[in-house]
N, C-alpha and C positions, 0 to 999 in steps of 0.2 A: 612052509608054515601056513598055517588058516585063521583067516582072519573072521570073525563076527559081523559083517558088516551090519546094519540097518536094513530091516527088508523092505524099505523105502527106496533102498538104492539098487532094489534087485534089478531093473528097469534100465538100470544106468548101460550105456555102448557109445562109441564113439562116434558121434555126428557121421550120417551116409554120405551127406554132400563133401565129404572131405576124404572119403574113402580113394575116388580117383587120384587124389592129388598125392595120397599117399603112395601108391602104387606108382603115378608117373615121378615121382624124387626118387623112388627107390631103384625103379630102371635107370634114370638119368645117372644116377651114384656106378650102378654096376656097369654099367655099358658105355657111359663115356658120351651117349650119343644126345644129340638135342631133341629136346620135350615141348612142342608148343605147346602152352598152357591157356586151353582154353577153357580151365574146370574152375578157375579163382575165382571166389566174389569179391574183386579187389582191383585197383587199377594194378598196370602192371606199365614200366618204361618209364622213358624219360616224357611226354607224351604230358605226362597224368601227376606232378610234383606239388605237393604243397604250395600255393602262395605265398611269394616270399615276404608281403605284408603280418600273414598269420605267423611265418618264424619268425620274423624280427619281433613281434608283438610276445613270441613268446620268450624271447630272450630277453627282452626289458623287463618283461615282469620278473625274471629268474633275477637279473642284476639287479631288480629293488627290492627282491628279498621275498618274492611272495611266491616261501616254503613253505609257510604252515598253517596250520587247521583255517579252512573259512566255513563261512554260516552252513550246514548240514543240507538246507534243498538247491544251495546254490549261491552266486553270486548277485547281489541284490540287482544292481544292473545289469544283469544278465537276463534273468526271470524278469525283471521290468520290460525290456527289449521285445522278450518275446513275447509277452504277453500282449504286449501293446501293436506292437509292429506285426513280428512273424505269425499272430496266428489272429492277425485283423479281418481277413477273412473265411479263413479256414473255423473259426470258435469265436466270431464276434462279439466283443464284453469280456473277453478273458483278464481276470484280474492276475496280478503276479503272485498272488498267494495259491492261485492253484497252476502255479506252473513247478514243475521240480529238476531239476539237472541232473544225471544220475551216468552213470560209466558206461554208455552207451545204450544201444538200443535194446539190447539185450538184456542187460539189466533191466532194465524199465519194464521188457516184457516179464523176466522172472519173478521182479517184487511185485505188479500185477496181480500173478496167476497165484503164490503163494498168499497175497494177502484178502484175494475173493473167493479163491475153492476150498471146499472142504468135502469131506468124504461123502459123495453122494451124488455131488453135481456134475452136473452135463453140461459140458465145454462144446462149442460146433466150432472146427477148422473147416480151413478151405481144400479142396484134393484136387487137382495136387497143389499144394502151396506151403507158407513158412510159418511159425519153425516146425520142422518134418517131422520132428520125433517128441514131441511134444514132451518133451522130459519132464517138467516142471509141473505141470498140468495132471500128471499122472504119480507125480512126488507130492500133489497134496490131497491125492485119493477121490480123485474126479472121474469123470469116464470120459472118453473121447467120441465125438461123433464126427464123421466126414460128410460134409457136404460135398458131392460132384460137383465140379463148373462142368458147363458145356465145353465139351472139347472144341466145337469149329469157332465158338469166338473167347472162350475161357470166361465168361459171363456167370454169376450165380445162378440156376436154376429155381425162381420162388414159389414153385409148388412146390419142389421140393425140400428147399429150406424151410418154407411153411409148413410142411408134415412135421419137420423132423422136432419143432421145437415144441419143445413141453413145460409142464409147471417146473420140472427139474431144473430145463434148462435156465444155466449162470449166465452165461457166457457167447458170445457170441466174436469172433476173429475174421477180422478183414485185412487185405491186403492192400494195398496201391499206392504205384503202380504195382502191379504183383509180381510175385516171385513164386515160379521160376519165369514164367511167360512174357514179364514186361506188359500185361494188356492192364488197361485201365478198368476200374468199375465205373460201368458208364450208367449205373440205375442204386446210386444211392438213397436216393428218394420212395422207390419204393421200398428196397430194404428196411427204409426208415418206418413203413407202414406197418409191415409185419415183426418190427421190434416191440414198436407203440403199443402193438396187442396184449404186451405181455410187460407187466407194471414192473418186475423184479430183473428183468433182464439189462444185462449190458454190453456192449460193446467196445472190444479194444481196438484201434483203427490202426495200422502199420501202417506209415507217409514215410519210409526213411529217403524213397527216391522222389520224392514232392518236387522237388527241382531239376529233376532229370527227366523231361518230356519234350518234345519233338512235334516235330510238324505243325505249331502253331497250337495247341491244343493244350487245355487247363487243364490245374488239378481241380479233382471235385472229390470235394469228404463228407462223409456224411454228421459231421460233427459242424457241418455249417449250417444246417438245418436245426432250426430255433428249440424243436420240444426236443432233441436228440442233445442239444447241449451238455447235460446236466446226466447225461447214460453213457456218454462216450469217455474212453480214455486215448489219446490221440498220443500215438509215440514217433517220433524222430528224431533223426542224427546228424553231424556233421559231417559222418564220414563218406557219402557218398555225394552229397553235395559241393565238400569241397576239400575231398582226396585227403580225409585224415581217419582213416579208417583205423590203423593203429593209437590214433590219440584217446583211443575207448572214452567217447564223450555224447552224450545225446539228450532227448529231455524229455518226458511224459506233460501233458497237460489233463485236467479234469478236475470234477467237483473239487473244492477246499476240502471237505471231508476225507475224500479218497486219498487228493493230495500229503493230510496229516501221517493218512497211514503209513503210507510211501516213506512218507520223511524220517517216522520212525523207524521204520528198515532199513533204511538209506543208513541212517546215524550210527543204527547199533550192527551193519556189516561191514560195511565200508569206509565211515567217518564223512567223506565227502570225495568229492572228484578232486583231483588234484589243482590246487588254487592257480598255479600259471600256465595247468592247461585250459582253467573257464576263464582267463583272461584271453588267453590265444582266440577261443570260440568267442568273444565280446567284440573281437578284433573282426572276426571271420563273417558274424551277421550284419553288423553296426559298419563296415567299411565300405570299399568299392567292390564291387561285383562285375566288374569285368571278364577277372580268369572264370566265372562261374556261365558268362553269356557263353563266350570264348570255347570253352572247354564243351560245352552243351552242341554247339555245332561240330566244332571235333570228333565227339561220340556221333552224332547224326551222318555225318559222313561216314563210320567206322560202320555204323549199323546195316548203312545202305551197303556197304561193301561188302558187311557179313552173309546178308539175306541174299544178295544178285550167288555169292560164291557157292553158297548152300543150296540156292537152289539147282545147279548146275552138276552137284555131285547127283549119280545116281542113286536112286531111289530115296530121295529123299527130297523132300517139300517145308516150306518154309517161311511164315506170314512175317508181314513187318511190325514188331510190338513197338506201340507207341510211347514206350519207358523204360527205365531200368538201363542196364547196361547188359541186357541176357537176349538171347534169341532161343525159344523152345522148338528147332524141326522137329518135324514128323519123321522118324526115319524109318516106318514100318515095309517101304517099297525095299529094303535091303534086304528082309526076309528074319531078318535077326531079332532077340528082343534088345529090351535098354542094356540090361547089362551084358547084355552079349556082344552087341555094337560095340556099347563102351571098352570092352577086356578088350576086343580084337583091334580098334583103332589105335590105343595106347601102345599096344604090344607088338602089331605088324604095322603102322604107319609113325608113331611116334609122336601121337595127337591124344592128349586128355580133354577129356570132357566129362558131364556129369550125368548119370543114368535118372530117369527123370521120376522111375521109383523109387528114387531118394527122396521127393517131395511126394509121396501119395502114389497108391495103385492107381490114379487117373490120370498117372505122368508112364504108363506104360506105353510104349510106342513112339518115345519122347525122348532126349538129350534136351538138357541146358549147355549154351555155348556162350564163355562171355566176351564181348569182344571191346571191353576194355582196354587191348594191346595195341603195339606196333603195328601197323600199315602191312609190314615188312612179316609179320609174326601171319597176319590175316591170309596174304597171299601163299604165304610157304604152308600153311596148316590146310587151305582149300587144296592146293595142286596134292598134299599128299593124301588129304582122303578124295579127292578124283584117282587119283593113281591106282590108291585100294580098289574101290569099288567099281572102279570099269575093270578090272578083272571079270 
């Protein structure tokens, strides 16, 4: 039978970056045989467990009962918290009235993009970078523009981001640390310069890995910068911070205005985030941070072990990104492209990964590799793509 759908929805396919994972479950299913799973944006093991402070925080609040409706942009002391504490340098003066809580980071980017585009405007992403398919952006009749990073340090190009932006352009999408690459923006200041030019534009700024950086090195956003305040919308999550990825929770900050809108979408789609799971995240910013130093070195050591592995397999090359939980090789010395590597390593080694033109035609010659896993998972997925490709 034929359905009518919406030709808003013509657009609509199933996220790329998830295409490998589906393929490596379905071989695992048929073949019996083990899958290193290095395609997940996700912890994976024992390794990488929720803080047992954050479960128990969310078990008391279930045992005192708190099932049902709370205030629609959030819990008061929660958006207090954040406003005050978590974004004291990153948006310095953030009141809680423009902070919002919303079911992760994704949400926050979709009510966003629905509630500033409209038919006509021009959106700039990053290539390759997140989210890849811009679904949303293109559901409210906007156009899409790709900015190139440089490939040798994944840096914005500002000639060319200066060309590109017009009286059209809405909108303007940042990453950091980014995705797929892990590299940091290390020139939001100038960025800052060439938004200023243009009185209508604004910026959504992606921090969800803000706390996942290495090597002694800060975040820098550009929504810390004094005239940019009041232009940016800054979104983050707990899930990557502190391994609650499935607890769909995270938070947008920006103007009160912007904030209002939000809240009405928030209200009239969702209702709210579930109330003991923003008590659990109350638990999670406002406690000890310990599992989160702890955890931060854990990855830094996984990282180091990723990059020495990768770059040992033939043909292929491999920088150390200073974030994130991802590492982007170059793996064009194999002769293959992205999704070529990608089919053949899942399918003759039993290694997923992610083809890196799932984030943009300037992730061609590129895998994303995450190495969120076991020690144990890292060495057994390097020896089997050395095995492959020293053939």
């Amino acid at each position: 039978m034929g359905y009518n759908f919406s030709k808003r929805t013509s657009h609509f396919t199933l996220p790329k970056q998830w295409a490998s994972m589906r393929v490596a479950k379905k071989l695992e299913k048929e073949t019996g045989k083990k899958i290193i799973h290095f395609e997940k944006g996700d912890y994976q093991g024992p390794d990488f467990e929720t803080p047992e402070h954050i479960l128990k925080a969310t078990v008391d609040a279930l045992n005192a009962g708190y099932v049902r409706y709370d205030p629609g942009p959030g819990l008061p002391e929660l958006r207090d918290y954040i406003a005050n504490e978590v974004m004291k340098e990153r948006r310095p003066g953030t009141k809680p009235e423009e902070v919002i809580v919303c079911a992760g980071a994704k949400n926050a980017l979709t009510m966003s993009l629905l509630t500033l585009l409209e038919d006509g405007d021009h959106v700039i992403f990053p290539n390759p970078g997140y989210p890849p398919d811009e679904v949303w952006a293109k559901y409210a009749g906007a156009k899409i523009d790709h900015t190139p990073l440089n490939q040798d340090d994944w840096q914005y190009d500002l000639k060319k981001l200066d060309e590109m932006i017009t009286d059209k352009t809405k909108l303007l999408i940042i990453n950091t640390p980014q995705r797929p690459n892990g590299q940091l923006v290390e020139n939001p200041e100038e960025i800052a310069e060439l938004v200023l030019k243009h009185p209508d534009l604004l910026v959504i700024t992606d921090e969800i890995f803000s706390q996942v950086i290495y090597d002694g090195k800060k975040h820098k956003t550009i929504s810390s910068i004094p005239e940019m305040k009041d232009r940016c919308i800054v979104i983050d999550t707990w899930s990557k911070t502190y391994a609650m990825t499935g607890w769909r929770i995270g938070f947008a900050v920006a103007n009160e205005e912007i904030i209002t809108k939000l809240s009405i979408f928030l209200q009239d789609s969702i209702t709210n985030v579930a109330a003991f799971i923003q008590r659990a995240a109350f638990e999670a910013v406002s406690g000890p941070q310990d599992w989160t130093y702890e955890k931060r070195e854990l990855l830094q050591h996984k990282r180091d072990l990723m990059v020495k592995g990768l770059n040992e397999v033939p043909g292929i090359k491999c920088i150390t990104p200073p974030g994130s939980f991802y590492c982007f090789p170059d793996i064009t010395g194999t002769g293959l492209s992205s999704q070529e590597f990608t089919d053949k390593l899942v399918v003759d080694a039993g290694v997923a990964v992610v083809a890196g033109t799932a984030f943009g035609s300037q992730g061609e010659g590129f895998v994303r590799v995450t190495y969120a896993v076991h020690d144990d998972d890292i060495h057994e997925g390097i020896k089997r793509m050395k095995d492959l490709f020293s053939k």
